[in-house]
Backbone bond lengths (Angstrom), bond angles and torsions (degrees), N, CA, C in turn:
res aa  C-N    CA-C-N  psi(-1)  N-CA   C-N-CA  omega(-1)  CA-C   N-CA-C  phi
1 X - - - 1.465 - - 1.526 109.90 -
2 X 1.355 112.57 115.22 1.912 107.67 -172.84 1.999 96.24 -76.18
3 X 1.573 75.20 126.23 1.559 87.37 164.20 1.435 129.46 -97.47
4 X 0.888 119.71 37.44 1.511 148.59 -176.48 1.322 130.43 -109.27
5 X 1.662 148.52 97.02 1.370 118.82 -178.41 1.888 139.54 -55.67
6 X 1.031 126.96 -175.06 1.140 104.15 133.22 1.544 125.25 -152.71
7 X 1.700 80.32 153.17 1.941 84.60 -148.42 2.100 91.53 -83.05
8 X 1.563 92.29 151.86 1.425 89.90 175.02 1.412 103.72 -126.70
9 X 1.912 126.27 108.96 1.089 151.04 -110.38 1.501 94.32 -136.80
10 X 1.570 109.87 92.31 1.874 108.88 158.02 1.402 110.74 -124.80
11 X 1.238 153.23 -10.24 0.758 160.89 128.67 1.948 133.02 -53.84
12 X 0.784 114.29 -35.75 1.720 135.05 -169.65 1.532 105.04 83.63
13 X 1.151 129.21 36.52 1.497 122.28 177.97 1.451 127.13 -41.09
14 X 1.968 78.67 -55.85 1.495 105.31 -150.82 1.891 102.64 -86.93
15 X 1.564 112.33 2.70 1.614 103.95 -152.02 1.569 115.01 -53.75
16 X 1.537 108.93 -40.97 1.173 123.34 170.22 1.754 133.87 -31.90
17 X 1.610 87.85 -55.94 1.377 117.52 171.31 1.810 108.92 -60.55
18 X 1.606 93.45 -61.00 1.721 83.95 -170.15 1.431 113.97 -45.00
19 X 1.737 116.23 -48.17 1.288 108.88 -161.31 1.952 99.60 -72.97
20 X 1.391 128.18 -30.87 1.359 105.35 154.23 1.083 134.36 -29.13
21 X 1.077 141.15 -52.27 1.453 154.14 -135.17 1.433 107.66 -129.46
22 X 1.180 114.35 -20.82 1.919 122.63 -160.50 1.307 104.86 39.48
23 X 1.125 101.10 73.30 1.779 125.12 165.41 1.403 123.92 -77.93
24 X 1.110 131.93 98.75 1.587 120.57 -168.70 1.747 108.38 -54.76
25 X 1.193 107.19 177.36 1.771 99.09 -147.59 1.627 70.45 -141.61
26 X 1.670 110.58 136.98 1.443 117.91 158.77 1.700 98.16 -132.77
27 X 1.270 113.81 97.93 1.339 108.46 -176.65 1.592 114.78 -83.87
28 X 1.380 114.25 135.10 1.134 122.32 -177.09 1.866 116.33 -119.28
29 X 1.502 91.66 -2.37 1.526 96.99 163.91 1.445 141.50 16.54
30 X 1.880 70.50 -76.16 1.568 99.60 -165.22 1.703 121.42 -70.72
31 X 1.501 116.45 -20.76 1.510 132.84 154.33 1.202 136.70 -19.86
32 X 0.997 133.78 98.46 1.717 116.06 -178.35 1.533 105.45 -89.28
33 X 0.908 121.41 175.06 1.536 141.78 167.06 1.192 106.72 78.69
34 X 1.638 123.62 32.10 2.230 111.27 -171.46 1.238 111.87 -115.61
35 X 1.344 95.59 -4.43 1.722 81.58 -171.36 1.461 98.96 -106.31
36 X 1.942 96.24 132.87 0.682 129.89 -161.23 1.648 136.73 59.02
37 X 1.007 113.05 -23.94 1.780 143.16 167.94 1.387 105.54 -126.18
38 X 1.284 124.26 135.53 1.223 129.59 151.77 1.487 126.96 -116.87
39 X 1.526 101.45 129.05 1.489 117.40 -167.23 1.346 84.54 -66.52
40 X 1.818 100.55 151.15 1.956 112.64 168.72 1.537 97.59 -71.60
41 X 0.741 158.42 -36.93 1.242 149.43 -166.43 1.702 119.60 -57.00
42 X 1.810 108.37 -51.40 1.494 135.22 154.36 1.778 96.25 -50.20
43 X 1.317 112.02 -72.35 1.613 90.82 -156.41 1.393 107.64 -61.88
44 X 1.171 149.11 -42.15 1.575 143.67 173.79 1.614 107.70 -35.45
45 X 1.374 111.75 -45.74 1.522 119.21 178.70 1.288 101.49 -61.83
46 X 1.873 128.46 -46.60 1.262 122.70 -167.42 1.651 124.50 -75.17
47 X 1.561 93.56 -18.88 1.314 109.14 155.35 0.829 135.76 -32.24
48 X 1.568 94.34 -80.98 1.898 111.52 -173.20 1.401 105.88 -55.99
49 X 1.546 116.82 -50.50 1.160 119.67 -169.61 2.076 123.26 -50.70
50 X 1.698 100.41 -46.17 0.933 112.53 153.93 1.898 128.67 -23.68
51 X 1.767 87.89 -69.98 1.100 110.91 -169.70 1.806 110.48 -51.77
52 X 1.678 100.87 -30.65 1.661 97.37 -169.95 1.518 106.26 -92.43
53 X 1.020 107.40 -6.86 1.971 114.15 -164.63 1.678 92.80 -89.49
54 X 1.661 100.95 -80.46 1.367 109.24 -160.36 1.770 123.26 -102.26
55 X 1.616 99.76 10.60 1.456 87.65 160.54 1.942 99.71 -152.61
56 X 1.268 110.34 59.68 1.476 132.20 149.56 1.701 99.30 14.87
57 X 1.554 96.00 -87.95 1.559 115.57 -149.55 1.746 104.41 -53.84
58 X 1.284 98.91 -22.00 2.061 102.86 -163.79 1.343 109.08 72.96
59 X 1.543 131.38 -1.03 1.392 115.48 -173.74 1.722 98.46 -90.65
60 X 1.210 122.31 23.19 1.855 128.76 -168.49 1.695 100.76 44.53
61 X 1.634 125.84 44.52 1.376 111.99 135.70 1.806 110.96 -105.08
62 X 1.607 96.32 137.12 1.409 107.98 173.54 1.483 126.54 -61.70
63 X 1.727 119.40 146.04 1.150 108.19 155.90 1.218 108.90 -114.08
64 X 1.045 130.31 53.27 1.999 139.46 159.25 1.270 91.82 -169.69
65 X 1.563 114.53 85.83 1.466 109.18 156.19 1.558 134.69 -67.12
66 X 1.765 109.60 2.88 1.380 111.15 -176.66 2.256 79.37 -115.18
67 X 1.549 90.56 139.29 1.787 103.16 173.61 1.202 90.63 -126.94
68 X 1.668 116.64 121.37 1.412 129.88 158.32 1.731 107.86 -89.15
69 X 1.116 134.02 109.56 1.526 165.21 -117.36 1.524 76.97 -138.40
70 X 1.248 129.54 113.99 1.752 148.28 138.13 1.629 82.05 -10.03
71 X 1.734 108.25 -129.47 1.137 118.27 -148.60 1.583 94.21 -135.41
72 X 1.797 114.80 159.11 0.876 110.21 -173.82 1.400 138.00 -30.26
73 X 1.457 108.18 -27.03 1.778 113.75 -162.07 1.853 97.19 -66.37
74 X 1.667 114.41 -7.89 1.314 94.79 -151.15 1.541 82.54 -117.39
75 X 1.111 150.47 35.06 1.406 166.01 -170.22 1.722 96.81 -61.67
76 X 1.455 116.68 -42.48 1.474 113.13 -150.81 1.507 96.72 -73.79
77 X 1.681 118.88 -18.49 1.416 117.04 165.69 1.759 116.56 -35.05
78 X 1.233 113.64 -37.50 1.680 101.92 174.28 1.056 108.58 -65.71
79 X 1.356 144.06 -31.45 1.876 147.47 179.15 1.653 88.53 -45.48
80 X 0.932 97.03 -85.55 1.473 121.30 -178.71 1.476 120.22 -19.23
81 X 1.498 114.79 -73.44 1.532 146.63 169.19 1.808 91.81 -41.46
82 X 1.277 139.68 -53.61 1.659 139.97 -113.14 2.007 74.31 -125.33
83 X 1.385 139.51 -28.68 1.275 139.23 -172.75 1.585 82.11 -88.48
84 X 0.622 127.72 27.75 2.002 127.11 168.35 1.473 86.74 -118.38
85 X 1.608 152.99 11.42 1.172 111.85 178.95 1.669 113.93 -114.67
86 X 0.941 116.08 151.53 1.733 116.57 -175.01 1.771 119.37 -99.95
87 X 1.542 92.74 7.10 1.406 118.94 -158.60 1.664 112.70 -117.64
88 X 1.433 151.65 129.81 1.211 141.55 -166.53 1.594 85.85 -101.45
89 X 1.575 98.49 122.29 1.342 122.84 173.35 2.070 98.47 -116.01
90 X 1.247 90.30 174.38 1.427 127.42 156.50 1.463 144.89 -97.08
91 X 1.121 149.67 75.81 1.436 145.22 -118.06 2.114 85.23 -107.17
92 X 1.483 97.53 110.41 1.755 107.49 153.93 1.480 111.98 -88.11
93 X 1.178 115.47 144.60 1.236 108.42 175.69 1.588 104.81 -138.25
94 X 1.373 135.34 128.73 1.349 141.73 134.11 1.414 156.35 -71.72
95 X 1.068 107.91 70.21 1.406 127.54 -153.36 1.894 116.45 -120.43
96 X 1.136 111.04 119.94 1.667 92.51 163.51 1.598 119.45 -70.84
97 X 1.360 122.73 2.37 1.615 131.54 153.95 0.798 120.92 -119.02
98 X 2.371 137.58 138.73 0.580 140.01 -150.76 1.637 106.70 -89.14
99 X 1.433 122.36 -20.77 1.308 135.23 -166.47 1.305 118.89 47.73
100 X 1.325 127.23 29.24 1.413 142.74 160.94 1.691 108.80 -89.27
101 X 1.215 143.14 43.88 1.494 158.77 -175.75 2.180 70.82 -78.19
102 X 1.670 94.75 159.60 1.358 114.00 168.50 1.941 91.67 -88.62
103 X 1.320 109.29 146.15 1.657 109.22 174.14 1.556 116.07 -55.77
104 X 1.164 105.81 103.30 1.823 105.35 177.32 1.694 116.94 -57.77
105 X 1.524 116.61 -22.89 1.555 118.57 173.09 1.194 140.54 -140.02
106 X 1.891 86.21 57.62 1.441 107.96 -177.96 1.824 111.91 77.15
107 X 1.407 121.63 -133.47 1.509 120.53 179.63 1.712 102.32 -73.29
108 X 0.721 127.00 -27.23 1.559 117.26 -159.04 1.249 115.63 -83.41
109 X 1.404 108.40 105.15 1.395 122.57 169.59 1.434 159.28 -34.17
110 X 1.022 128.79 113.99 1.272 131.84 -134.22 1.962 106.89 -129.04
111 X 1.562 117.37 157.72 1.393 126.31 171.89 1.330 90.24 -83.81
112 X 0.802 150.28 40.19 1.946 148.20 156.43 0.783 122.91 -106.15
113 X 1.855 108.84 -50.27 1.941 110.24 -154.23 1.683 81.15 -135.62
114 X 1.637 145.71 39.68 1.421 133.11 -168.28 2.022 101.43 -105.95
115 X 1.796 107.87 14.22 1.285 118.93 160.07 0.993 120.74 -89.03
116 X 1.365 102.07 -56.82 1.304 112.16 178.34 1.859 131.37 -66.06
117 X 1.517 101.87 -24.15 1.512 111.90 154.37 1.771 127.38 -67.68
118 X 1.096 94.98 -45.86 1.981 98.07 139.28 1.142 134.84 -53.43
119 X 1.047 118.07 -20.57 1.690 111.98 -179.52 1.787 98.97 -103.52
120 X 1.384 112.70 -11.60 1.583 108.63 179.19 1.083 99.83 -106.82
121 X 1.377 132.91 -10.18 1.646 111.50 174.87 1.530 99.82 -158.09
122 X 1.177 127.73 53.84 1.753 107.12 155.13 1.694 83.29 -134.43
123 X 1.464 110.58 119.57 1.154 133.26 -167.71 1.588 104.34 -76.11
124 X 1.306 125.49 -6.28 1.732 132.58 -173.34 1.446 100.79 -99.00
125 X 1.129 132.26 -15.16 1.194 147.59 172.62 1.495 115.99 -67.51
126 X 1.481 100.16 112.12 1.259 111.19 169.19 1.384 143.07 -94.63
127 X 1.302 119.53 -62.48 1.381 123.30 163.28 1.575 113.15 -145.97
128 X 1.444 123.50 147.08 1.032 118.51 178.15 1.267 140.48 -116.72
129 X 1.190 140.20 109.04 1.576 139.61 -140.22 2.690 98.18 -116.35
130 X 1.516 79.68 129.31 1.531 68.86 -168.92 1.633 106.52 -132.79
131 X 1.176 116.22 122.22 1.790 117.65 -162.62 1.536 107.03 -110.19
132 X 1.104 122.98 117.75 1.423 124.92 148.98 1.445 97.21 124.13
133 X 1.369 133.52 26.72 1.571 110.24 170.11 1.536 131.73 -97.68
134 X 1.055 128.30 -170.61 1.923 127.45 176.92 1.828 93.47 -54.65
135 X 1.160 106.38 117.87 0.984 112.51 146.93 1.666 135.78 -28.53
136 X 1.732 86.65 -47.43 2.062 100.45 173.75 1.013 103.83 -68.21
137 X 1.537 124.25 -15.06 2.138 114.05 -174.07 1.350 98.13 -85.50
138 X 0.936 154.56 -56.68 1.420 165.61 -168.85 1.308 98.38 10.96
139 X 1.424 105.41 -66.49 1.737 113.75 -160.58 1.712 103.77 -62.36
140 X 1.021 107.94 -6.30 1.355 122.70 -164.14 1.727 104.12 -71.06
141 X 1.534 110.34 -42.98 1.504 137.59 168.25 1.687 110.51 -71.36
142 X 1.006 135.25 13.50 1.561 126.75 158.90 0.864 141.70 -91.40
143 X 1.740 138.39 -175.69 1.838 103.12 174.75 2.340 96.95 110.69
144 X 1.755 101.67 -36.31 1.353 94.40 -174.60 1.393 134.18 -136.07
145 X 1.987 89.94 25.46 1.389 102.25 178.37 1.234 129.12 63.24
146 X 1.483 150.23 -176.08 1.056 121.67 -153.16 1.490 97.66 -106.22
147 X 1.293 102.65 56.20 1.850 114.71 164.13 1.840 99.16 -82.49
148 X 1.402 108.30 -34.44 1.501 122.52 178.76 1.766 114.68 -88.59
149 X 1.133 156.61 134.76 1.029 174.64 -97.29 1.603 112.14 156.06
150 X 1.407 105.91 111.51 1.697 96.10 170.73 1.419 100.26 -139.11
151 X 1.145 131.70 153.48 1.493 153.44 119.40 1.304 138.67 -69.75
152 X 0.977 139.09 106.15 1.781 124.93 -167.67 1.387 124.94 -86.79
153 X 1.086 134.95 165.01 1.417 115.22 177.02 1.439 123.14 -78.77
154 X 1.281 110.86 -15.43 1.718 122.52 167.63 1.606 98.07 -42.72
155 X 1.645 99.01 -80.26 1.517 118.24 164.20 1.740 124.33 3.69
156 X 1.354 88.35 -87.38 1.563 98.52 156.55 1.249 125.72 -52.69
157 X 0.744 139.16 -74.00 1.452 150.40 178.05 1.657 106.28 74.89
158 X 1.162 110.85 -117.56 1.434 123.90 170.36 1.683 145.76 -98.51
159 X 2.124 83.76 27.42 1.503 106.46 -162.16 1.916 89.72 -85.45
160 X 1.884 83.16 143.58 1.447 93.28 178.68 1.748 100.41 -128.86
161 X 1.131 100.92 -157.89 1.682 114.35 176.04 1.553 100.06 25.84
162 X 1.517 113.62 -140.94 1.354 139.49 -139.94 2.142 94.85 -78.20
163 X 1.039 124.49 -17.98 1.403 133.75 160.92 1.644 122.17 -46.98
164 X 1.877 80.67 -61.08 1.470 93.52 -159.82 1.770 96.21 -101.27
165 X 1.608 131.03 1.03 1.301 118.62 135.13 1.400 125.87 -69.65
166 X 1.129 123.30 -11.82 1.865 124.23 167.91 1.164 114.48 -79.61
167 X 1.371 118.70 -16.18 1.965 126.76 -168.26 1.562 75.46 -81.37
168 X 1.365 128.91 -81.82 1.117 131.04 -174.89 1.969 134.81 -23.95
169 X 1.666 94.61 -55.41 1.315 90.41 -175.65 1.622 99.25 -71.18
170 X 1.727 136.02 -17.05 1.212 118.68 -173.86 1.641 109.10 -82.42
171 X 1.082 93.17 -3.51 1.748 94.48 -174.58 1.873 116.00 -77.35
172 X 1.478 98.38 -35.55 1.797 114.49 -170.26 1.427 99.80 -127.06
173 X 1.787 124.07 17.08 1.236 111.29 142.12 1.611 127.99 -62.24
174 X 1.251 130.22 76.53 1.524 109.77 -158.11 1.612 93.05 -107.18
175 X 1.085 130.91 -163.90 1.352 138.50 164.79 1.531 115.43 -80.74
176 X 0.965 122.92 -3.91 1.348 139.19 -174.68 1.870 115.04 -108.52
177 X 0.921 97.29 56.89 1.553 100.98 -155.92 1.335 95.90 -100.68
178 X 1.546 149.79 7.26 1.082 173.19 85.16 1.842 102.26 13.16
179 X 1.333 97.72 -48.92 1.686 97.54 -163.89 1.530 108.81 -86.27
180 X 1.533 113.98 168.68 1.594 118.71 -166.91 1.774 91.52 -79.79
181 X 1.470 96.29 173.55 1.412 100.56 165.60 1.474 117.26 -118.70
182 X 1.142 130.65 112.79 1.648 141.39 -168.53 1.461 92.40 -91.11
183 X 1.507 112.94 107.36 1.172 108.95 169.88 1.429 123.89 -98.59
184 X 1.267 136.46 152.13 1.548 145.31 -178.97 1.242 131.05 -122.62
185 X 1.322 131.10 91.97 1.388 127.09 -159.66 1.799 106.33 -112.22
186 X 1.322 100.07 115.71 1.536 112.87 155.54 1.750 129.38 -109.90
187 X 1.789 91.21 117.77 1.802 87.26 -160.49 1.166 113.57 -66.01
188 X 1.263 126.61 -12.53 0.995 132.04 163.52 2.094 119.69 -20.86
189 X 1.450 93.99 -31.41 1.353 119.17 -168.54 1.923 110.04 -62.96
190 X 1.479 93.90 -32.25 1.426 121.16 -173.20 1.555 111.78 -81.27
191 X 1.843 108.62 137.37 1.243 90.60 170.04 1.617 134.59 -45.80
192 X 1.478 111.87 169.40 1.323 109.08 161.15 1.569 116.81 -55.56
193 X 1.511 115.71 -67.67 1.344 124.57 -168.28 1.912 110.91 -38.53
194 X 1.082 121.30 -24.66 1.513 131.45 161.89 1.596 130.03 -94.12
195 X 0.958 97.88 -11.63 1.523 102.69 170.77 1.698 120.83 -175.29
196 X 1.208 123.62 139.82 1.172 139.97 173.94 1.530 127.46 -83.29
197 X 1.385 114.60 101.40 1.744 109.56 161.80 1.353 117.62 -135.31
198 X 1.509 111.56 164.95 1.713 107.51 -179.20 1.386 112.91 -90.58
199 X 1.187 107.58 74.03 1.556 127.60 178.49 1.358 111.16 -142.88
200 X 1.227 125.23 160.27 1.659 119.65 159.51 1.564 98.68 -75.02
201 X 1.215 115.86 156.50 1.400 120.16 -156.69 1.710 85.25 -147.06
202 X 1.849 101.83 162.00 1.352 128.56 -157.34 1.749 93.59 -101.90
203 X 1.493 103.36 -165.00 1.533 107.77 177.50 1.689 112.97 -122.86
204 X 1.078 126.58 -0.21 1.112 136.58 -175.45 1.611 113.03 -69.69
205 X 1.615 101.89 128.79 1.295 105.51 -141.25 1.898 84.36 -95.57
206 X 1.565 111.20 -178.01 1.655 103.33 -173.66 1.416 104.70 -99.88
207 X 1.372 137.57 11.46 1.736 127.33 137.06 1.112 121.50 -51.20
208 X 1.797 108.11 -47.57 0.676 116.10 -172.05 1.708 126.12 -43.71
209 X 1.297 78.04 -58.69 2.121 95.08 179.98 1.661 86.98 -67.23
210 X 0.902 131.08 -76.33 1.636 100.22 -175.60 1.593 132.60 24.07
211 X 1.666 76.15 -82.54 1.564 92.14 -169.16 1.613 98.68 -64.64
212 X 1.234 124.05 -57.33 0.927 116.49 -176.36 1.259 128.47 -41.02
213 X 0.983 122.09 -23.51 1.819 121.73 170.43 1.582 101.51 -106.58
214 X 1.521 131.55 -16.01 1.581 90.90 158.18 1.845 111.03 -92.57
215 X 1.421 119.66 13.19 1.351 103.78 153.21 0.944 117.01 -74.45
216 X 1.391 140.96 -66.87 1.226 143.72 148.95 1.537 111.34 9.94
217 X 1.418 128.62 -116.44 1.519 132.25 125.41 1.497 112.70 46.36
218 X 1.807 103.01 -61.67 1.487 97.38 -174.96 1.136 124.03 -113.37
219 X 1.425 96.20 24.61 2.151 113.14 170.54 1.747 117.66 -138.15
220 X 1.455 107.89 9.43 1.195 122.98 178.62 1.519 124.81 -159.04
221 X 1.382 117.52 147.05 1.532 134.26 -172.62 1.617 94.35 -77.85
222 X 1.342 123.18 104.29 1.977 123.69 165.00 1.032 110.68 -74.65
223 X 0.955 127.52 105.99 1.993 136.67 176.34 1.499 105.37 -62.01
224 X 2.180 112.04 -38.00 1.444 100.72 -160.77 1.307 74.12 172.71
225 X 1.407 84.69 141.49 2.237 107.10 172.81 1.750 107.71 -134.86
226 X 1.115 115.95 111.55 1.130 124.14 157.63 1.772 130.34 -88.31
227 X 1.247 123.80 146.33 1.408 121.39 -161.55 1.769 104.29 -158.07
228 X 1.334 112.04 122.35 1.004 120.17 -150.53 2.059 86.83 -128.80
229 X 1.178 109.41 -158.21 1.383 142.27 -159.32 1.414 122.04 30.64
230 X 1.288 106.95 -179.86 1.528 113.15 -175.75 1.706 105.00 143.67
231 X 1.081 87.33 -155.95 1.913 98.76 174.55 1.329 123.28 -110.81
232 X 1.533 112.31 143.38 1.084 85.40 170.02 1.620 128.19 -102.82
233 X 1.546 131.39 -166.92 1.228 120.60 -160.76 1.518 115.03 -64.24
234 X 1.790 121.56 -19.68 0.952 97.78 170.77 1.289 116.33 -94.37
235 X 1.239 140.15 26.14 1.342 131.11 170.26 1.570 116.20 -125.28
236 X 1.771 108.14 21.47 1.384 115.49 -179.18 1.105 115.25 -60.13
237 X 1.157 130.01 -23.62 1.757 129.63 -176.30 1.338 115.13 -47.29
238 X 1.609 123.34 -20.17 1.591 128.53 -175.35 1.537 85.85 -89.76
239 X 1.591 104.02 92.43 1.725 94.77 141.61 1.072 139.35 79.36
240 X 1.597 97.70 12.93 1.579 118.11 -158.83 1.882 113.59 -48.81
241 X 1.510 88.11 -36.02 1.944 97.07 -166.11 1.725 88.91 -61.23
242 X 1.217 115.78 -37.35 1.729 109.09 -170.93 1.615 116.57 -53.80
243 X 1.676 87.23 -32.45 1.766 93.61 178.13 1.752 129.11 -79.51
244 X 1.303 81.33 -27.61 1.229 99.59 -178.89 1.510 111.25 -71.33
245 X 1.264 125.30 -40.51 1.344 116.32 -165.06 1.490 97.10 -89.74
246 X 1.060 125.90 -42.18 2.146 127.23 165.19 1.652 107.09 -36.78
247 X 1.126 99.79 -46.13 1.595 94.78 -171.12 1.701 101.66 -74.49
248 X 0.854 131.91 -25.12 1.458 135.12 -161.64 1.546 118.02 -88.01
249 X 1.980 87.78 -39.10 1.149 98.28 176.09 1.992 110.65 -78.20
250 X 1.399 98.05 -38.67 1.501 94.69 170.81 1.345 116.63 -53.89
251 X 1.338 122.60 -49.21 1.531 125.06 -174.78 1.646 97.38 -45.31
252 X 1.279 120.08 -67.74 1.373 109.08 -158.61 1.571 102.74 -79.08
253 X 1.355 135.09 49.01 1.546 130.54 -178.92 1.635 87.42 -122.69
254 X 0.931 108.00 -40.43 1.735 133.64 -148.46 2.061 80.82 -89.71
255 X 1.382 113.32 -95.51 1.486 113.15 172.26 1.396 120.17 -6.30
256 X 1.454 97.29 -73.50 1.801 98.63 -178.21 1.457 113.06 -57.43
257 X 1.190 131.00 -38.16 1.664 127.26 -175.58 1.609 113.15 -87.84
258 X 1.458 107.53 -4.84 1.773 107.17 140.45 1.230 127.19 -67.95
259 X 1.126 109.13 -47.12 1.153 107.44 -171.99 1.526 135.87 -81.34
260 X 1.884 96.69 -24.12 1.412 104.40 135.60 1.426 136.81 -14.86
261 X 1.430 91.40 -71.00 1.656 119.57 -158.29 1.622 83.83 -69.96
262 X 1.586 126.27 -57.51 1.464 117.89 -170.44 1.701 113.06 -57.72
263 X 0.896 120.64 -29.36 1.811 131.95 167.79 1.533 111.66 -67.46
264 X 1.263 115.80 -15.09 1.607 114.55 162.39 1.106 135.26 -124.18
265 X 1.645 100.33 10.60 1.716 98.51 155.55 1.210 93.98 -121.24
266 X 1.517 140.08 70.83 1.818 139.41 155.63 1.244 87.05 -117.02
């Protein structure tokens, strides 16, 4: 099981991090049209590329089940990443935005609406449960019955322990409890005072998410967690050491409760 992430690099967000962590590096740099929208032309490239890095075999099992995601703008990479699976999962998502926006330009995919293009067309897709966003987006998530699941961060607030593991198990109790859980993390979700991104950002502190992913963890099979935001290189000057040590510390929260999970199904 590689204990290693891998970061997927258009911006230089993550450079810091990779060489922390020895993160394998799939640079996509060189791409035009991704940030924030991705031209079809880029995602076919991100495809293939995908396809040869992090899922080898073609049967859609991963070999880097943790994806370190540049920075928010490039979020729609889980659309992308999650159409690699051959398996009916459940998509969690952590985000202070719901990314269910209607598509502003037609098919082409976007960090806004790359949920809601999942829920209309990746047929492995089961239900989707989403914790920590603006309260004012909410309405933003309707339209699909309780195929959608939200919690807000109001909601939450400052619930910890055995509280804020019940917010959780009601969120990815679905009827489908059979299926993996594809998780999606935007730090964005996290207070400011712990981490920095160019997003409006939530209040949820990083115990917090803790628990939340070993509840998670300890009522469901994780196929694959992706985790995206931050800054990018030209706007690292805000705070970088703050980011740096969140991400590091997340990596190894996230790592160790894989590997858990891989020590109890041998």
């Amino acid at each position: 099981m590689p204990t290693r992430p891998l970061l997927l690099n258009f911006s230089g967000a993550g450079t810091r991090f990779a060489l922390e962590t020895g993160a394998e590096v799939l640079d996509l740099s060189s791409l035009e049209g991704t940030n924030c929208y991705c031209d079809p032309d880029s995602e076919e490239r991100i495809r293939g590329l995908l396809r040869k890095v992090a899922f080898p075999s073609g049967m859609g099992e991963t070999a880097y089940p943790v994806r370190w995601i540049d920075t928010g703008d490039y979020h729609y990479l889980s659309c992308i990443i999650a159409g690699e699976s051959r398996r009916p999962f459940d998509l969690l998502l952590l985000d202070n935005h719901p990314d269910m926006q209607e598509p502003a330009l037609g098919d082409i995919l976007s960090c806004g609406d790359w949920v809601k293009t999942m829920l209309d067309r990746n047929h492995m897709l089961g239900n989707v449960g989403i914790i920590g966003i603006d309260g004012s987006l909410k309405e933003c998530t309707s339209g699909y019955g309780r195929r959608v699941r939200v919690v807000t961060r109001e909601e939450i607030g400052d619930s910890t322990g055995e509280k804020l593991e019940g917010i959780v198990r009601e969120i990815i109790s679905f009827d489908t409890l059979d299926n993996d859980i594809y998780l999606s993390i935007d730090k964005d979700v996290l207070d400011c005072e712990i981490y920095k991104t160019d997003w409006s950002q939530g209040t949820m502190a990083l115990h917090q998410l803790e628990t939340v992913l070993e509840t998670v963890f300890s009522m469901r099979r994780v196929s694959g967690v992706d985790v995206c935001g931050g800054l990018p290189a030209s706007k690292g000057g805000v705070d970088p050491e703050i980011n740096l040590k969140t991400d590091v510390k997340l990596w190894e929260i996230i790592d160790n409760l894989l590997k858990k999970q891989y020590l109890c199904s041998v």
